[in-house]
C-alpha positions in Angstrom: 15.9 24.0 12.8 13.3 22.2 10.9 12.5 23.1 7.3 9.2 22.0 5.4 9.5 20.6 2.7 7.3 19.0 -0.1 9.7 15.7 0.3 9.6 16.0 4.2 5.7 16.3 3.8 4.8 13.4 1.4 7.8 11.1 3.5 5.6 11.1 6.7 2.6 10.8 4.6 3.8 7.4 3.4 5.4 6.7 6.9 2.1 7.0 8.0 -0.1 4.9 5.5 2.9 2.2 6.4 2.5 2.2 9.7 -1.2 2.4 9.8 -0.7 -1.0 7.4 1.4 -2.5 9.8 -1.3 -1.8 12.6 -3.8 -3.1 10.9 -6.5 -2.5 13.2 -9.0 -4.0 10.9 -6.5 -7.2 10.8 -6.8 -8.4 7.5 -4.9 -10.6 5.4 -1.9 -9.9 4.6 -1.3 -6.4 5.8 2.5 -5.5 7.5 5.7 -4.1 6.8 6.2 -5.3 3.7 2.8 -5.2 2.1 0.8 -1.9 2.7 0.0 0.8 0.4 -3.5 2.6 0.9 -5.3 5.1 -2.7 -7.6 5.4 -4.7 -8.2 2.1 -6.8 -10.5 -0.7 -7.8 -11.7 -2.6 -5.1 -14.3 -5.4 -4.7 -17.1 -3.2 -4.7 -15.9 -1.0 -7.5 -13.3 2.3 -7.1 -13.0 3.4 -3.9 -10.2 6.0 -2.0 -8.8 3.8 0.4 -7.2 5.7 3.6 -5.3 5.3 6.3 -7.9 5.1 8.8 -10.9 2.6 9.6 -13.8 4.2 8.0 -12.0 4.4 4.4 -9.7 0.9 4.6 -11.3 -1.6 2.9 -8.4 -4.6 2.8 -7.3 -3.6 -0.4 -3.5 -3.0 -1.0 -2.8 -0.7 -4.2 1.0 -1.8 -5.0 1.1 1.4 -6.7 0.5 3.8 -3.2 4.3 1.9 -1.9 6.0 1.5 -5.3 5.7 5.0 -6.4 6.8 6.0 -2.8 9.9 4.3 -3.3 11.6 8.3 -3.9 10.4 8.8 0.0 10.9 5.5 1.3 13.3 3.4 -0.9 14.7 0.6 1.5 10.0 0.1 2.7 9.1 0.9 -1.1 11.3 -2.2 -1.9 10.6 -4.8 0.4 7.3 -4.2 -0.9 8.3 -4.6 -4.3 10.1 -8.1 -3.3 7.2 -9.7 -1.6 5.0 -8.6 -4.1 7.3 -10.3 -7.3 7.2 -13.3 -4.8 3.6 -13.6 -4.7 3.9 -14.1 -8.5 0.9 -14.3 -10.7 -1.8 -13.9 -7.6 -0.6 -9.8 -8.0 1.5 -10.1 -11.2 0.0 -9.9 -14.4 1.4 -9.7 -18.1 1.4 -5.4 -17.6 3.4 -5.3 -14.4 1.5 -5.6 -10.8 -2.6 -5.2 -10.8 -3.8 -2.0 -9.6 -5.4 -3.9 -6.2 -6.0 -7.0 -4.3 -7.4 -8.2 -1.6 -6.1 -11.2 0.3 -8.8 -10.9 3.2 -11.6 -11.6 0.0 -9.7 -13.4 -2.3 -9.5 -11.0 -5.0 
């Protein structure tokens, strides 16, 4: 029998803003299984809440929406942490990872 659960809940929520990332109907740069992560953050046309769905995705990946997943989805949450130390200094700065980025708009 199935049981709800606050970790079952936010474990499909993040299953889901994966696999809409991995869709990426929009088909920017960038987007797939091991660099998604849709929320609220800066963007290039100031803070926005970026979704999981067309109207609200603006190509901007917020490392922080799959790192701080990584309690629902460890073994996704991390092969976004490893491409994301990989792309070095583009998403890396002296603080840890920049709230957002764009690789569709170079930003």
């Amino acid at each position: 029998e199935y049981c709800p659960s606050y970790f079952h809940e936010m474990r499909n929520l993040t299953l889901v803003n994966r696999a809409y990332c991995i869709r990426n109907p929009k088909h920017y740069k960038g987007f797939g299984p091991d660099c998604w992560g849709l929320t609220a953050s800066y963007s290039v046309d100031g803070y926005a809440a970026h979704s999981p769905n067309e109207q609200d995705d603006k190509g901007v990946i917020s490392p922080t929406a799959a790192l701080s997943s990584i309690v629902y989805t460890p073994e996704y949450s991390m092969q976004v942490m490893r491409h994301l130390y990989n792309m070095g200094d583009k998403v890396f700065g002296p603080f840890g990872f920049y709230d957002a980025f764009s690789e569709t708009n170079n930003w």
